[in-house]
C-alpha positions as CSV (number, residue, x, y, z in Angstrom):
1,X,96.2,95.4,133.0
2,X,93.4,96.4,129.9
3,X,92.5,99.7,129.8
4,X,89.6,101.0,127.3
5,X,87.8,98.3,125.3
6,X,90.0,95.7,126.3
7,X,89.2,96.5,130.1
8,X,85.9,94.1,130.5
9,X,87.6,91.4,128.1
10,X,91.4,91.4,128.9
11,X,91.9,87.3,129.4
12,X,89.7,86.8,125.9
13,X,92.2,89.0,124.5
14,X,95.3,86.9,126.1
15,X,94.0,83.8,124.9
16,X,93.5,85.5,121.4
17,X,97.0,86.3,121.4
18,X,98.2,83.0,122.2
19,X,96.4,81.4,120.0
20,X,97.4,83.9,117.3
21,X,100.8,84.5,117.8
22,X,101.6,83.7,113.9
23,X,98.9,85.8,112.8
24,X,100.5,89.0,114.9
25,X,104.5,88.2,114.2
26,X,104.3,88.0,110.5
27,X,102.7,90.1,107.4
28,X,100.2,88.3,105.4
29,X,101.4,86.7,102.0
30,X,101.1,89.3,99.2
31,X,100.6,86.5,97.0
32,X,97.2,85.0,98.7
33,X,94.6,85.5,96.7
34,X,91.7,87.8,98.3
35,X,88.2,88.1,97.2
36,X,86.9,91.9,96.2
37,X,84.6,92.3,98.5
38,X,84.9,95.3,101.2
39,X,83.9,94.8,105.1
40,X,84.3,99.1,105.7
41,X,86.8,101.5,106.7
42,X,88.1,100.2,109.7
43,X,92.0,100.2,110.2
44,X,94.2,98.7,113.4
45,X,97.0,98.6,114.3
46,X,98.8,96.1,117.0
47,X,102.2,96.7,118.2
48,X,104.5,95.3,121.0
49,X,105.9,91.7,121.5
50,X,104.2,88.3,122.4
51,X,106.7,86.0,123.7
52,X,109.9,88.1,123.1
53,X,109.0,88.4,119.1
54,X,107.9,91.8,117.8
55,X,104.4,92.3,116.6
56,X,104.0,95.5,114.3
57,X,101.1,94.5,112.4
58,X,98.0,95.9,110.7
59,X,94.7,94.8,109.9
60,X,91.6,96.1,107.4
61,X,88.5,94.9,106.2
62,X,89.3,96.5,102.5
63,X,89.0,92.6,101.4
64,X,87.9,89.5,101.7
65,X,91.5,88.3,103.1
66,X,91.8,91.6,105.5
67,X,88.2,90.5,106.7
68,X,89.1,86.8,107.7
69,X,92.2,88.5,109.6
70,X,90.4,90.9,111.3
71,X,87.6,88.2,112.0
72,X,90.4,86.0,113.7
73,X,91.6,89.3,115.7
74,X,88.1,90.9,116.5
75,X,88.6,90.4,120.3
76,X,91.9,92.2,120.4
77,X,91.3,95.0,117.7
78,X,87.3,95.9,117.3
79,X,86.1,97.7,120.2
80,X,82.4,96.1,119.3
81,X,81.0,93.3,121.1
């Protein structure tokens, strides 16, 4: 069951996760290379498991690579519609 945000758009979120799984269980490449450009302060952190693997990961918008992340996670992380 969703509570807060997630409460109106829990089985968006599910999907999201499942279609995400690699995105949550691993930490982005250090080596990508990431356009300068800043999206704004916003942190988040997801934690807990998807399918028995462990998520601990966090997203930003501090560049252009945390921005397509947090674009692909927006459902499950930014409490805006």
């Amino acid at each position: 069951m969703a509570t807060g945000f997630l409460a109106a758009r829990a089985h968006t979120a599910c999907d999201l996760v499942a279609v995400q799984k690699a995105l949550l269980t691993s930490q982005p490449d250090p080596r990508r290379a990431c356009t300068l450009i800043y999206g704004g302060p916003e942190v988040a952190r997801v934690m807990g498991t998807v399918d028995g693997q462990s998520v601990d990961r966090s997203f930003h918008r501090a560049d252009g690579c945390g921005i397509s992340d947090w674009s692909e996670m927006k459902a499950l992380i930014d409490p805006r519609p």
